[in-house]
C-alpha positions as CSV (number, residue, x, y, z in Angstrom):
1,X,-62.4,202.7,-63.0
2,X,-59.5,201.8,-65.6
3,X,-56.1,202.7,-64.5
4,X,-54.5,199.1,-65.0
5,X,-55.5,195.6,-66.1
6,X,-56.6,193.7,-63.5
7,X,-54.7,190.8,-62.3
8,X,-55.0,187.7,-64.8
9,X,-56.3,185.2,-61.6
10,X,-58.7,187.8,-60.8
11,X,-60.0,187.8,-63.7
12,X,-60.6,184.0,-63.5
13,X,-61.5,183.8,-60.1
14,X,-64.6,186.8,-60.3
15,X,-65.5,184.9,-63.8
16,X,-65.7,181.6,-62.9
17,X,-66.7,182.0,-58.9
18,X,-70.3,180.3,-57.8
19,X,-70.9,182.1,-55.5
20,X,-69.7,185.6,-53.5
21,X,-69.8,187.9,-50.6
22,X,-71.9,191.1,-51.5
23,X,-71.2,193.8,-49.0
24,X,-73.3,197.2,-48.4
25,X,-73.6,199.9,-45.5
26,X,-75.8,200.3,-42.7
27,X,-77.5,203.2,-41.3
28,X,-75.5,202.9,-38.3
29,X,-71.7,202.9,-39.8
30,X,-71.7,198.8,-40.3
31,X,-72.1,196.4,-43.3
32,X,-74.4,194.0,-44.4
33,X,-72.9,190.9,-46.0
34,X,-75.0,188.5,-48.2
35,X,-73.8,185.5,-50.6
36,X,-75.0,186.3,-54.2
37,X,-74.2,184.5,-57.6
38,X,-72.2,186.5,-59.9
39,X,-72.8,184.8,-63.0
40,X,-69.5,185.4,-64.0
41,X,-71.3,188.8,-65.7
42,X,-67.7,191.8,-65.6
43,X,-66.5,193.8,-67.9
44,X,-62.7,194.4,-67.2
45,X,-62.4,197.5,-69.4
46,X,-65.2,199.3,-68.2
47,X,-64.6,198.4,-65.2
48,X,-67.6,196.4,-63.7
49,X,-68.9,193.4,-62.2
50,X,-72.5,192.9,-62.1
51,X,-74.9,190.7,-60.0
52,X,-78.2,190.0,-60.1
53,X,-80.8,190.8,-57.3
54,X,-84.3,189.3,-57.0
55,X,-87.2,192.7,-57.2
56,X,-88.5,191.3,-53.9
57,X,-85.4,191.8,-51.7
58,X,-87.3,195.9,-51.4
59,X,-85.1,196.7,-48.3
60,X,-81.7,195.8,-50.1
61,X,-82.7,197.7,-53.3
62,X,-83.8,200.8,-50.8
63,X,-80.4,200.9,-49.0
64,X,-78.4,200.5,-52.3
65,X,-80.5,203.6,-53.8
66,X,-79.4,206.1,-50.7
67,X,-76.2,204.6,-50.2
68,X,-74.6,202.8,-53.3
69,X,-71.0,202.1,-51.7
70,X,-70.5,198.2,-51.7
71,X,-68.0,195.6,-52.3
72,X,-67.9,191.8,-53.4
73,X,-65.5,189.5,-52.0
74,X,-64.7,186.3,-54.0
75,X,-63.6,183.6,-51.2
76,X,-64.6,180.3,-52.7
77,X,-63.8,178.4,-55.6
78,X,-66.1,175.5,-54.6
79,X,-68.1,174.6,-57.2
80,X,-67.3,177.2,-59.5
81,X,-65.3,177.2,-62.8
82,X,-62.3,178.4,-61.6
83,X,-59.2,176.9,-59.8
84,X,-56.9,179.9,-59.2
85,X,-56.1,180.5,-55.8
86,X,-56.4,183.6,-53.9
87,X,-58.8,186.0,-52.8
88,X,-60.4,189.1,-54.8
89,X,-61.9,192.1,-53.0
90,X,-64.1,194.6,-55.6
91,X,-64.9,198.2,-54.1
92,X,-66.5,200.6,-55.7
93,X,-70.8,202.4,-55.9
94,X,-73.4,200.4,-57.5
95,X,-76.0,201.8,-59.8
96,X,-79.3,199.6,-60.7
97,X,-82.5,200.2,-63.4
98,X,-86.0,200.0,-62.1
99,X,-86.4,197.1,-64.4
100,X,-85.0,194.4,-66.6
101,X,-83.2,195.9,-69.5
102,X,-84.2,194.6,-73.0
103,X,-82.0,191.6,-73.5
104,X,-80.8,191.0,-69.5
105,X,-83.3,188.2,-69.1
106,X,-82.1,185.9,-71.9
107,X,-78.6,186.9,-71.4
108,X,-79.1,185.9,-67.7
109,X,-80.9,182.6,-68.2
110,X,-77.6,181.7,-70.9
111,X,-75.2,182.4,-67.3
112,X,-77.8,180.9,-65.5
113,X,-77.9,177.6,-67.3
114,X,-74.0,177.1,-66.9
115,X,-73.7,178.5,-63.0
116,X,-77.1,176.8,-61.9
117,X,-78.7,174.6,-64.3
118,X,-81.7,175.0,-67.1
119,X,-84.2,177.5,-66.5
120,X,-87.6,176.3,-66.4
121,X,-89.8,177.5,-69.2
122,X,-93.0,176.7,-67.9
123,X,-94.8,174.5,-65.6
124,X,-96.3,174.4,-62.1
125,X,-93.1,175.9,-60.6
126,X,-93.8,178.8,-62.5
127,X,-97.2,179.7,-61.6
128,X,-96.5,179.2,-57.9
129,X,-93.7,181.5,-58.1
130,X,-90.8,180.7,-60.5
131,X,-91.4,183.8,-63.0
132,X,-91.0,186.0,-59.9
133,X,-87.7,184.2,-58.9
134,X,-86.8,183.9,-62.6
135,X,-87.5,187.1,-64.1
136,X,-88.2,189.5,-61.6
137,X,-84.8,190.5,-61.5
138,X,-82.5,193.8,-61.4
139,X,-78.5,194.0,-63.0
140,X,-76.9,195.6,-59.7
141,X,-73.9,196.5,-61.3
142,X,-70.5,197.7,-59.4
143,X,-68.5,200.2,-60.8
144,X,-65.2,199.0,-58.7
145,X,-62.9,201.6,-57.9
146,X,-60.0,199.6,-56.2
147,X,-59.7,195.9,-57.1
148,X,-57.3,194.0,-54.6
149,X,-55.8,190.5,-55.3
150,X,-54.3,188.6,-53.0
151,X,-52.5,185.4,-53.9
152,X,-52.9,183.9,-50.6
153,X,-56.9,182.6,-49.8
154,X,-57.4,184.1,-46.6
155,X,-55.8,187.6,-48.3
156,X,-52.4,187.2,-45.8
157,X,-49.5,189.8,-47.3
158,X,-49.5,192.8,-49.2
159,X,-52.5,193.0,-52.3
160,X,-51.9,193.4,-55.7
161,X,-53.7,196.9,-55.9
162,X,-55.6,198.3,-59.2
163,X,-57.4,201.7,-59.2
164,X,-57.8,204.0,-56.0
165,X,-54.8,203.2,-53.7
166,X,-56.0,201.8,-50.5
167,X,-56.5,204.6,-47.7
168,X,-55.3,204.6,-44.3
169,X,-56.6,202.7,-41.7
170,X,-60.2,203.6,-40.0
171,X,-60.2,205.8,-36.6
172,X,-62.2,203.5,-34.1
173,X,-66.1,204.1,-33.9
174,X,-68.1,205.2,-30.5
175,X,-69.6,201.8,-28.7
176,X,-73.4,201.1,-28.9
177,X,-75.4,202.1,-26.3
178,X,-76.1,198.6,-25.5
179,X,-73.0,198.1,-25.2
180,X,-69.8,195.2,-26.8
181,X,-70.6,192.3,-24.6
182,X,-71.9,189.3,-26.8
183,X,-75.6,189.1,-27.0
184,X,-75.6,185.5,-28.9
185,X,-74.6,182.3,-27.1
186,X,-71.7,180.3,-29.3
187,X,-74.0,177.1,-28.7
188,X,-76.8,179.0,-31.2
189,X,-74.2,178.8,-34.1
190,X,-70.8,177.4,-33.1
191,X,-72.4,173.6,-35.3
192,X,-73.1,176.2,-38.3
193,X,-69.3,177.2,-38.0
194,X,-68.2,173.8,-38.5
195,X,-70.3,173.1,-40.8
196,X,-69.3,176.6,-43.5
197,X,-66.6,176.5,-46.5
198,X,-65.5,180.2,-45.7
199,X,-66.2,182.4,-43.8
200,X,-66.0,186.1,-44.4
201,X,-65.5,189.3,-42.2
202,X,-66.8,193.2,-42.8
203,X,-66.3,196.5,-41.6
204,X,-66.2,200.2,-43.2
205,X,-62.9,201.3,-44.3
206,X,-61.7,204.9,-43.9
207,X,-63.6,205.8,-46.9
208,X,-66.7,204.4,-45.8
209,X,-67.0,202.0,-48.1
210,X,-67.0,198.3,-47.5
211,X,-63.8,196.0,-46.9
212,X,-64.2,192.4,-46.4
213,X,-61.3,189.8,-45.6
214,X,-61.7,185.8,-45.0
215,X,-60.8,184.6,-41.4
216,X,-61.2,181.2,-40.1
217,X,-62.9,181.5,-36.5
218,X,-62.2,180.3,-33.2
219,X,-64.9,180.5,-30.6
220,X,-63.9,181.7,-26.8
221,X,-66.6,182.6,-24.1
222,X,-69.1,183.4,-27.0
223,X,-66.5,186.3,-28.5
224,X,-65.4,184.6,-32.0
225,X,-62.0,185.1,-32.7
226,X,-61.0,186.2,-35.8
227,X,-57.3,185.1,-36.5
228,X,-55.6,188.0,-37.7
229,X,-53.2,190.5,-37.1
230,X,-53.7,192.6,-39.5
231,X,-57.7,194.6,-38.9
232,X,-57.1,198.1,-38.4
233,X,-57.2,198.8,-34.0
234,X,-59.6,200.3,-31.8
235,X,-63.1,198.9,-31.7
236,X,-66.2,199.1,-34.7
237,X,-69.4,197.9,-35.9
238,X,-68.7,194.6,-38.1
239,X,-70.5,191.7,-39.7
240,X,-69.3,188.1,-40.4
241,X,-70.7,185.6,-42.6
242,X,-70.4,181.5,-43.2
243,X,-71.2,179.8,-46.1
244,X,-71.4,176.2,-47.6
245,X,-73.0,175.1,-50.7
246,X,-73.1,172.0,-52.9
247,X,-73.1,171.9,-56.5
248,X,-75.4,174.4,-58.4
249,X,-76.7,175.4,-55.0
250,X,-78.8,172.4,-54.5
251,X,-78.5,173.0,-51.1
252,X,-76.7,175.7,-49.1
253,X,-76.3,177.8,-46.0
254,X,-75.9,181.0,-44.8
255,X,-75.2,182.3,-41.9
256,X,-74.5,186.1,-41.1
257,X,-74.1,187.8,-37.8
258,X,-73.6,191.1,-36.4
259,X,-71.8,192.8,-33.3
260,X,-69.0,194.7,-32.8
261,X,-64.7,194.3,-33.5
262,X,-62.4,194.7,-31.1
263,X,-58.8,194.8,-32.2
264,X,-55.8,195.2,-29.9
265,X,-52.5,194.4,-30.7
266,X,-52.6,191.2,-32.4
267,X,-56.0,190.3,-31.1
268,X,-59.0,190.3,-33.3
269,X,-62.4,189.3,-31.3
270,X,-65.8,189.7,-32.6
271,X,-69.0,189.9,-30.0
272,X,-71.9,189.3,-31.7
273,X,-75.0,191.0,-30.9
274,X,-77.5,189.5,-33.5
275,X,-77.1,186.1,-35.4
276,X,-79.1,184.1,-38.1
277,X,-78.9,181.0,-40.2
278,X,-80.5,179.3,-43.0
279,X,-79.8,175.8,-44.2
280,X,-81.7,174.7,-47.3
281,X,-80.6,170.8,-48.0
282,X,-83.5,169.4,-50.4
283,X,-81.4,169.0,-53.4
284,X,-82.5,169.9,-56.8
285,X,-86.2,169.9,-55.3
286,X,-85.0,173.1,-52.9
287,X,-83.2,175.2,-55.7
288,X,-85.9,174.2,-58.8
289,X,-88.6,174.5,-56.2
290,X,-89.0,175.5,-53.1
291,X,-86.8,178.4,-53.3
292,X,-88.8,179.5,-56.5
293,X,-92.2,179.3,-54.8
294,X,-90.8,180.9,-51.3
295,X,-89.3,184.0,-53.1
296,X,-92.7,184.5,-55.6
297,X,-94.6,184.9,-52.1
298,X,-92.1,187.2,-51.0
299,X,-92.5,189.5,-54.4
300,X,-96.5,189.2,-54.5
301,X,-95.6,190.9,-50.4
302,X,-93.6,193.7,-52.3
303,X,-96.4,193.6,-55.0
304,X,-98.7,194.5,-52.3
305,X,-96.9,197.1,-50.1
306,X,-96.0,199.0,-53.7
307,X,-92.7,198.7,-53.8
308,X,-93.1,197.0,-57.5
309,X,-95.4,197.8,-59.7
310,X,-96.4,196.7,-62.9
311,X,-92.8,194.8,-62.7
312,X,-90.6,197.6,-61.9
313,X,-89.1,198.6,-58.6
314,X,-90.6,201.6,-57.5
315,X,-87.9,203.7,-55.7
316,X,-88.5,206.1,-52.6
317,X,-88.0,209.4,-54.4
């Protein structure tokens, strides 16, 4: 994409976030939302912003590989580099190597240093599973199509548009068969609400691509309610996510849910049907360690079910 320069506090905000939401579709006309780390890695004339995802994560990699629409949402300047306020939404397909180009690794290790801290060189954390969580990585990079700034943080008001002009609203989706009642209590994750910096809300748009918005939740007989008036109506699949970090990730927390969005009138509620969490809150020991040796057993796993082999992804074609 390059029909315009893209806003100058985008710009800031996707170089200098910590962390972001990464957005893909399901199989089943929904999203699913991760946090990644950027790196600050775009190129605003060619039109891409680039992420880095660990070999391991096979199912991701497969999903992206039949269906490469995604989107990253920038939501948090916590932590980070940058101070400008607002909120940037990247849409666009994502193309990825099988593995690291010549030159990625030590250019991500420099991004690295200043997002996350030194890279090890060596050392027991390597041989337990560092290299994997190191270097066993793949540039996903997103070729946007539409870039949308909003000025205001939760994205309230009319965007600053750049590419593709945004589409119509979606037509509603058909219900599960199981159904829109909740299937998670509030008490398994209303803490872990409290607890988040942002929180962040997905659905397809009418393009089928990913659109992502920050809301600030309300909980109400288990249905979480969304706080805005502006979500196209009807009823579709969705997926929210929570997040809270400290400073170069030395601890963090995820949480991510599922279910479906109803919207009526000026009422947004979301029922989830499938919820987890993840709090990590070990310090420098958690991000230079554990995390390290956790994800190395995870690639040897992929190693073994020949997803990657001889350091490559091996893809399904």
């Amino acid at each position: 994409m390059q029909t315009g320069a893209w806003p100058e506090e985008a710009v800031d905000i996707v170089g200098g976030d910590l962390c972001a939401t990464f957005a893909y579709t399901t199989r089943f006309g929904g999203v699913s939302i991760a946090p990644v780390c950027p790196f600050g890695t775009f190129d605003e004339r060619a039109g891409t912003i680039e992420t880095s995802v660990p070999m391991m994560f096979v199912d991701k990699l497969r999903r992206l590989e039949d269906a490469p629409q995604a989107a990253l949402g920038f939501f948090s300047r916590k932590h980070g580099l940058s101070a400008t306020p607002g909120y940037v939404l990247a849409q666009g397909d994502v193309t990825f190597p099988d593995a690291p180009p010549a030159g990625y690794l030590e250019a991500l290790h420099e991004r690295w240093a200043e997002f996350l801290g030194s890279v090890p060189e060596g050392g027991i954390v390597r041989k337990l599973g560092g290299d994997a969580y190191y270097d066993k990585r793949l540039p996903v990079t997103l070729n946007v199509r539409r870039l949308l700034y909003w000025k205001d943080p939760l994205a309230a008001g009319d965007p600053n548009v750049v590419g593709d002009p945004l589409a119509g609203p979606p037509s509603p989706q058909r219900p599960p068969k199981q159904g829109t009642d909740p299937l998670v209590a509030s008490r398994k994750y209303v803490k872990q609400l409290e607890r988040d910096d942002g929180h962040v809300l997905g659905f397809l748009d009418s393009e089928g691509r990913p659109f992502l918005v920050p809301f600030t939740p309300q909980v109400v007989d288990h249905r979480i309610v969304i706080g805005r008036d502006d979500l196209p109506r009807g009823g579709r699949r969705a997926a929210a996510m929570g997040f809270w970090c400290n400073p170069q990730l030395r601890g963090q927390g995820v949480w991510t849910v599922r279910g479906w969005l109803d919207v009526a009138g000026s009422s947004a509620t979301f029922a989830p049907s499938a919820s987890r969490k993840f709090n990590l809150s070990m310090g420098a020991f958690g991000q230079k360690v554990l995390t390290p040796i956790l994800l190395g057993f995870k690639y040897r796993k992929a190693v073994r079910s020949g997803a990657v082999r001889d350091g490559a992804f091996v893809r399904s074609g």
